[in-house]
C-alpha positions as CSV (number, residue, x, y, z in Angstrom):
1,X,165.1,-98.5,53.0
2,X,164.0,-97.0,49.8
3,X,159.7,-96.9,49.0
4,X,158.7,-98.3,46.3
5,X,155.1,-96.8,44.6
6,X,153.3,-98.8,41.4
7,X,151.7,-97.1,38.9
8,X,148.6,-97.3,40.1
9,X,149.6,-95.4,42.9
10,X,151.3,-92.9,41.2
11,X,148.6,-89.5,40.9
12,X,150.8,-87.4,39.0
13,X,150.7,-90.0,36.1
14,X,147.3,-89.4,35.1
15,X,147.2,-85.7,35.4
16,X,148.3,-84.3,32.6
17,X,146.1,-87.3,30.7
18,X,143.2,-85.8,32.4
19,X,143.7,-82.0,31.6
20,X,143.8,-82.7,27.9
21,X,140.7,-84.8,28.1
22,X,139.1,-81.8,30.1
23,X,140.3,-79.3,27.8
24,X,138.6,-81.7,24.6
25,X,135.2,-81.9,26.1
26,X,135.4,-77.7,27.0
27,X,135.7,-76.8,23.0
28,X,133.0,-79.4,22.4
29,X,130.6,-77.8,24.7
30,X,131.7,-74.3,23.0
31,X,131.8,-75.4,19.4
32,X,128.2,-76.7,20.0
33,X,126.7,-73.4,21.6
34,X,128.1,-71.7,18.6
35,X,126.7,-74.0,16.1
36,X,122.8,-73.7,18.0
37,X,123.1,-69.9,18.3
38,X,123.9,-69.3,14.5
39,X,120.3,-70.6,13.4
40,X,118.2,-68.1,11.5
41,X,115.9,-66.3,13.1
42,X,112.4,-66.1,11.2
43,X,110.6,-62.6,12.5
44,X,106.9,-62.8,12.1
45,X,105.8,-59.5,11.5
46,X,102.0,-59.0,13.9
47,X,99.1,-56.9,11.7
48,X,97.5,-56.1,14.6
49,X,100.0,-53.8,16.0
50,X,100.0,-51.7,12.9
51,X,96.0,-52.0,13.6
52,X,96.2,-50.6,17.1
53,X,98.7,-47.5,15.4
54,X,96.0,-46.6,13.3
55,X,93.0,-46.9,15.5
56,X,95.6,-44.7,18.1
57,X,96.1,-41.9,15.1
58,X,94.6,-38.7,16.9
59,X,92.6,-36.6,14.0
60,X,93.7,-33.3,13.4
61,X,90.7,-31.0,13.1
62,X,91.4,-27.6,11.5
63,X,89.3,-24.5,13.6
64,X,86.3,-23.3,11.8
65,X,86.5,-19.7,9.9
66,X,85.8,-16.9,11.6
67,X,82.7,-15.2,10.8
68,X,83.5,-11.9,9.5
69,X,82.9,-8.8,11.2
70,X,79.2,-7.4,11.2
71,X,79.4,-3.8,8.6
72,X,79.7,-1.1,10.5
73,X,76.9,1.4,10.9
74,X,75.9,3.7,8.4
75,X,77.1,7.1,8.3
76,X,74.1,9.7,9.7
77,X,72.9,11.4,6.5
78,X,73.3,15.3,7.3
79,X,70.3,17.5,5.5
80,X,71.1,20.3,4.6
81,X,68.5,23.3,5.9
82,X,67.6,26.0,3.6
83,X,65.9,28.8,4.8
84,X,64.0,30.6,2.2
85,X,63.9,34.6,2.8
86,X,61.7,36.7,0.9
87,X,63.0,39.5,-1.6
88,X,61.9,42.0,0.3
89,X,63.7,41.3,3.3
90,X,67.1,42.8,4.0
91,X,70.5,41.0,5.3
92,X,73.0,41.8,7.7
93,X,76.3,42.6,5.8
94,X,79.2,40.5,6.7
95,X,82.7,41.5,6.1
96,X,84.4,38.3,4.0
97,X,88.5,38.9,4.5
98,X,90.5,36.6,2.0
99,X,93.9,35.8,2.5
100,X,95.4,38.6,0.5
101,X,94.1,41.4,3.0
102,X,95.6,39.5,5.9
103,X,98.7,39.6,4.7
104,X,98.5,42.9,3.4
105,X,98.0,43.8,6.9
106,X,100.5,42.3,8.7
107,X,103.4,43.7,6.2
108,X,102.1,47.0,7.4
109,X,101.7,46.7,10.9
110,X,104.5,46.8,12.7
111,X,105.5,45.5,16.9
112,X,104.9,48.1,19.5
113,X,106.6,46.4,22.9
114,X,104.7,46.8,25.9
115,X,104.9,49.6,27.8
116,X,105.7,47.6,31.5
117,X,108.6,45.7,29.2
118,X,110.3,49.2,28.3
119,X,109.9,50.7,31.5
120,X,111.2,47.1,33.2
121,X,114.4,47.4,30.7
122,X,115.0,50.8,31.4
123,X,114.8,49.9,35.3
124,X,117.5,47.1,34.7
125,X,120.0,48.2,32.5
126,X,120.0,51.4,35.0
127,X,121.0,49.3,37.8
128,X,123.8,47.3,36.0
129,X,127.5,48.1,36.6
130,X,129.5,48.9,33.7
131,X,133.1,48.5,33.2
132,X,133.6,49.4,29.5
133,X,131.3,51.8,27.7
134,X,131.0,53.3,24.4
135,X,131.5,57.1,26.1
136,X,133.7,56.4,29.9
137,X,132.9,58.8,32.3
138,X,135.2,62.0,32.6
139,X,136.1,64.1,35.7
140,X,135.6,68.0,35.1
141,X,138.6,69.4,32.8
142,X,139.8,65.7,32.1
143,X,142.8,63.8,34.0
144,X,145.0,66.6,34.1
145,X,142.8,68.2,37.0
146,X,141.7,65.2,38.2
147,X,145.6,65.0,39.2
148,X,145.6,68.3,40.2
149,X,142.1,67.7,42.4
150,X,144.3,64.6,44.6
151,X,147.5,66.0,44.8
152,X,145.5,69.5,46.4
153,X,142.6,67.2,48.7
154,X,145.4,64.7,50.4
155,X,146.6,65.0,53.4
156,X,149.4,62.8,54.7
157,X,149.0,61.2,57.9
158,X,151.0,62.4,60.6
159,X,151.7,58.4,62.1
160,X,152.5,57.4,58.3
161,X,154.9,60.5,58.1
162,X,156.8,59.1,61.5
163,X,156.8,55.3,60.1
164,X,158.2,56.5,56.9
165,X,155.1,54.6,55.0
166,X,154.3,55.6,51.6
167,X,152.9,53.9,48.9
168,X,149.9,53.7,46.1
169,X,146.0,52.7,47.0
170,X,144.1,51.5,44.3
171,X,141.0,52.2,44.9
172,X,137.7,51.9,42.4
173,X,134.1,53.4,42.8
174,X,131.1,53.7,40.7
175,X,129.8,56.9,38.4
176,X,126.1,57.1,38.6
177,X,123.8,58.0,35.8
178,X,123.7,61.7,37.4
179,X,127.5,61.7,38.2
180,X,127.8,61.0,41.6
181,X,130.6,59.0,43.0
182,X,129.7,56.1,45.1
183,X,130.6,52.9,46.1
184,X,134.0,53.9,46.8
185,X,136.3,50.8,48.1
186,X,140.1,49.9,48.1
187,X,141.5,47.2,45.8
188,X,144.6,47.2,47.4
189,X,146.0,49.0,50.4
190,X,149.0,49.7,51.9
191,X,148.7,51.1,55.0
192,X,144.9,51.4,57.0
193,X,145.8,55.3,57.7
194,X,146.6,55.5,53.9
195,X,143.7,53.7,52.5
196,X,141.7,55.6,55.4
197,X,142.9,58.9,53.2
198,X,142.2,57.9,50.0
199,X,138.8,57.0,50.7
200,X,138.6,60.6,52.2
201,X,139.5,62.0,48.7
202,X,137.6,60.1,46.4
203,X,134.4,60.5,48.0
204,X,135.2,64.8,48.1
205,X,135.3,64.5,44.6
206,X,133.1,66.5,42.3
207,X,130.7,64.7,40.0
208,X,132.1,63.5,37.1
209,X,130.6,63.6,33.4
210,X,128.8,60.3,32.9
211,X,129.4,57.5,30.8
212,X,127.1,56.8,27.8
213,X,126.3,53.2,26.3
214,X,124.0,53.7,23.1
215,X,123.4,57.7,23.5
216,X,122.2,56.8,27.2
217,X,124.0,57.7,30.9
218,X,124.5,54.3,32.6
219,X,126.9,53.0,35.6
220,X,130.5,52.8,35.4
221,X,132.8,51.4,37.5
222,X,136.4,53.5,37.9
223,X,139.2,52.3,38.9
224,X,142.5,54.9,40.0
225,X,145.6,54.8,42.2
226,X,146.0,57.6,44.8
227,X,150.1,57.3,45.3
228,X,151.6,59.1,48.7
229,X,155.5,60.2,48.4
230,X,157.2,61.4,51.0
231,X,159.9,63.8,50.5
């Protein structure tokens, strides 16, 4: 059996009817807010807040001058003292130098050192150790005998001879201001009973003539090789 509704039943009849009348009354309500917020709005400017500014303004007060500085003091007035002397009384002469004598004298005088500073000088520069002078020391007769001198004072040690050593010592030692040989020492060795032996000789030596640096004897150190050969 099939339902029958009416009209006035029907619901979905009268929606759409009331949606549009919904949606009408909506852009009234809008079109009127719009038209009441639009009026001009009159702004009544107050006096008395430009009133309260100015009784607020804070008055700028510039700082009184300075008073100046009292003057300073016045300078002590210096009187001059004159002591009268009578004609008949004599003076003490005073020598007055003017600038001409001082330098006069000082062109003619000349710098004498000290004598502690020479004799201090002397004392050092005859302890130094020289190694090249103006004048090198000499042995008596020159090198030839000094050859001669080693080749006569050396004798070969017997436990070198057996061992077949042989070789040269360099030795060096010092020429004092009187020509004494000392300091004697070996540069390089070869063997202890050879460098034993050519200590031996060098310090037998004679003294020796002694060097010279600026006309005056001084130290020198000497250096020479004592060579052993057998054959």
């Amino acid at each position: 059996m099939e339902v029958k509704k009416t009209k006035r039943a029907d619901l979905e009849g009268g929606k759409t009817s009331g949606f549009l009348m919904g949606l009408i009354i909506g852009c009234a309500v809008l079109f009127a807010a719009f038209e009441w917020g639009s009026r001009d709005v009159k702004v009544i400017g107050d006096s008395g807040i430009a009133e309260i500014i100015a009784e607020e303004e804070i008055e700028i007060t510039r700082p009184e001058d300075a008073p100046p500085p009292p003057p300073p003091p016045p300078a002590p007035v210096v009187t001059e003292v004159l002591n009268v002397v009578e004609d008949n009384v004599e003076l003490e002469q005073q020598e007055i130098l003017s600038t001409e004598d001082t330098q006069t004298a000082a062109q003619v005088q000349t710098y004498v050192a000290p004598a502690a500073a020479i004799q201090e000088e002397e004392e050092e520069s005859a302890q130094q150790i020289f190694t090249v002078v103006e004048e090198m020391p000499a042995f008596p007769g020159g090198e030839t005998e000094l050859l001669k001198f080693i080749n006569g004072a050396i004798r070969y040690p017997v436990i070198a001879q057996e061992n077949g050593i042989q070789g040269r010592v360099t030795c060096a030692f010092v020429v004092n201001r009187d020509g004494a040989v000392v300091d004697a020492e070996i540069m390089r060795g070869v063997d202890p009973s050879l460098d034993k032996e050519a200590l031996r000789v060098i310090n037998t030596m004679p003294k020796w003539s002694p060097g010279k640096q600026r006309g005056k004897p001084v130290r020198v150190r000497y250096i020479i090789p004592v060579t052993f050969r057998l054959q």
